[in-house]
C-alpha positions, 0 to 999 in steps of 0.5 A: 456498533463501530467497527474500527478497520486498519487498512494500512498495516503490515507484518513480516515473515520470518521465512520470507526474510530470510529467503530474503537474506539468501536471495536478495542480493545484490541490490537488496542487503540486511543489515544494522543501522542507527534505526533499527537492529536490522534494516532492509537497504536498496543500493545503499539507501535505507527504506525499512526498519525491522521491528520485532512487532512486525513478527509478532501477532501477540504484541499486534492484538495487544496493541489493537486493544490498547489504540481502539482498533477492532480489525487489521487487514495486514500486508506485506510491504516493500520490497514485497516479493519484487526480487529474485527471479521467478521461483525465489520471488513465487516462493516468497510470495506463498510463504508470506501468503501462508503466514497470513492466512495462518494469523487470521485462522487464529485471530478471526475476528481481528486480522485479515489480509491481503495477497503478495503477488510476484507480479514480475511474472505474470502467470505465475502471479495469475496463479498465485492470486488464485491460490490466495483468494481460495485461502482467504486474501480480501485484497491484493498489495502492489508497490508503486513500481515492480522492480523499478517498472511502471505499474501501467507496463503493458506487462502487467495488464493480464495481472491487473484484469484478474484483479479487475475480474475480481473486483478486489481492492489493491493497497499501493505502497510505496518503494524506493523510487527509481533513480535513487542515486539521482535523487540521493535519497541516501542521507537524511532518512529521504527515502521516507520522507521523500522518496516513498511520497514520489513514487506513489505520486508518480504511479497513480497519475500516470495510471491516471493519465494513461485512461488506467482507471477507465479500463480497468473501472472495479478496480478499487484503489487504495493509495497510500499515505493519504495520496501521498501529495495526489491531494495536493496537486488536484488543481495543478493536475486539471491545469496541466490537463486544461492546457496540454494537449499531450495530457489528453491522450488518454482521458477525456475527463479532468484528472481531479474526477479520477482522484475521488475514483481512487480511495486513500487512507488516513495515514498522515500525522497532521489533522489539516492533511487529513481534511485535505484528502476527504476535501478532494476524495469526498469522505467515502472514499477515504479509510483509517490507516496506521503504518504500525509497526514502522518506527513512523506509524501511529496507531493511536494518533492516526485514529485519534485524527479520525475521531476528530472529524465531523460525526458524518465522517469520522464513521465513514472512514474509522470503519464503514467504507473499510466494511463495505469495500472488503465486503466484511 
């Protein structure tokens, strides 16, 4: 029997927003927008629009149905818990990772989740990790820069051997990248667009890079948006890496060897982007994803894309690599 399993899908706490609203400031703001009744801005930037659906488990099983969806493995995406300084970002970590322990003691058959981390601390996220997996996390969520530094910081290393040790598997989502006001990301829903596709683009090839994925070898990364544009720039990495000695620091295998180490999920709105990532991943390293609740996300068109694959895929990534990777 199939399983369908959404690997990329999110809710938010209430609790958790509003902490968010008290503490969050003064880069961090909540406010109206033509999105969305309430959107979360970074310096001036627009990166999250506030759905109802995103605190509303009933309206998330209903929609489940209605798409063909059996299980959710929910996170909280950005900003995360990323702010704030140790208590306000550890709290807003356990109030987050209550809510979802709760919603998958009343869904069990339908939700799991993965565990906010306040990784700008890393003993208290250390201990935090901990507490989560004992409540039921199958994963961990990290943002494609913590408050604006790299993930490879040596800062981080004790966070990531944890995980490591535990061999769990970490969605990286995107934030808004640093340099914001360069890039001017302000107009044009860029952030989105652009912004969120650069910064998990530049996070995962500095971890490659860096010999990140050789240090830490079970750490199971799922890079999201289908890689962003990773798939895309396979060939121009190993070019890069074939006539620059600098890019050879690190690693001794081509960077393309690296990108199907990593997984990926099918969130991307065109079937040829899709066919692109599995072409570079290899189909058992690619899963189903929906970006629901966004006002971008499509839990029916990113499955019906899916179901468009060759029959030797569509099950490997519809559900199967999903079940083996979270052991579920």
């Amino acid at each position: 029997m199939r399983i369908v399993v959404d690997v990329h899908t999110h809710m938010f706490s209430r609790r958790w927003l509003e902490l968010l609203d008290e503490r969050g400031g003064p880069d961090l703001e909540i406010r109206e927008s033509v999105d969305s009744p309430l959107t979360l801005y970074q310096r001036g930037a627009s990166f999250c629009v506030l759905e109802d659906a995103h605190f509303d488990y009933a309206a998330r099983i209903r929609n489940m149905n209605a798409a063909g969806v059996d299980v959710a493995v929910i996170t909280l995406p950005a900003p995360s818990v990323f702010w704030g300084d140790a208590e306000t970002s550890s709290a807003a970590a356990r109030l987050a990772n209550d809510e979802f322990a709760q919603a998958a003691a009343k869904y069990p058959d339908r939700i799991r989740w993965m565990a906010s981390l306040p990784w700008q601390y890393p003993e208290l996220a250390i201990e935090e990790l901990d507490r989560a997996c004992r409540a039921g996390a199958v994963g961990v969520l990290t943002l494609g820069n913590i408050a604006g530094q790299s993930l490879i910081a040596p800062h981080f290393v004790p966070v990531w051997g944890a995980i490591d040790e535990r061999r769990l598997p970490v969605l990286l989502h995107p934030t808004v990248p640093p340099g914001i006001d360069a890039l001017d990301l302000n107009r044009y829903a860029l952030v989105a667009s652009t912004g969120f596709m650069v910064d998990t683009t530049v996070a995962v090839a500095k971890m490659i890079f860096d010999g990140f994925f050789d240090r830490f070898p079970n750490l199971k990364l799922i890079a999201a948006h289908a890689g962003a544009t990773l798939p895309y720039l396979a060939g121009r990495f190993d070019r890069v890496f074939e006539r620059t000695d600098r890019a050879k620091t690190h690693i001794s295998r081509p960077p393309s060897e690296y990108l199907k180490h990593i997984y990926y999920d099918a969130v991307t709105y065109q079937k040829e982007t899709l066919d692109l990532c599995i072409s570079v991943a290899g189909a058992e390293h690619v899963l189903y994803g929906s970006d629901y609740p966004f006002n971008i996300g499509d839990m029916a068109g990113c499955l019906e894309r899916v179901n468009r694959l060759p029959a030797d895929q569509r099950g490997l990534v519809g559900g199967e690599n999903a079940r083996t990777i979270f052991g579920f």
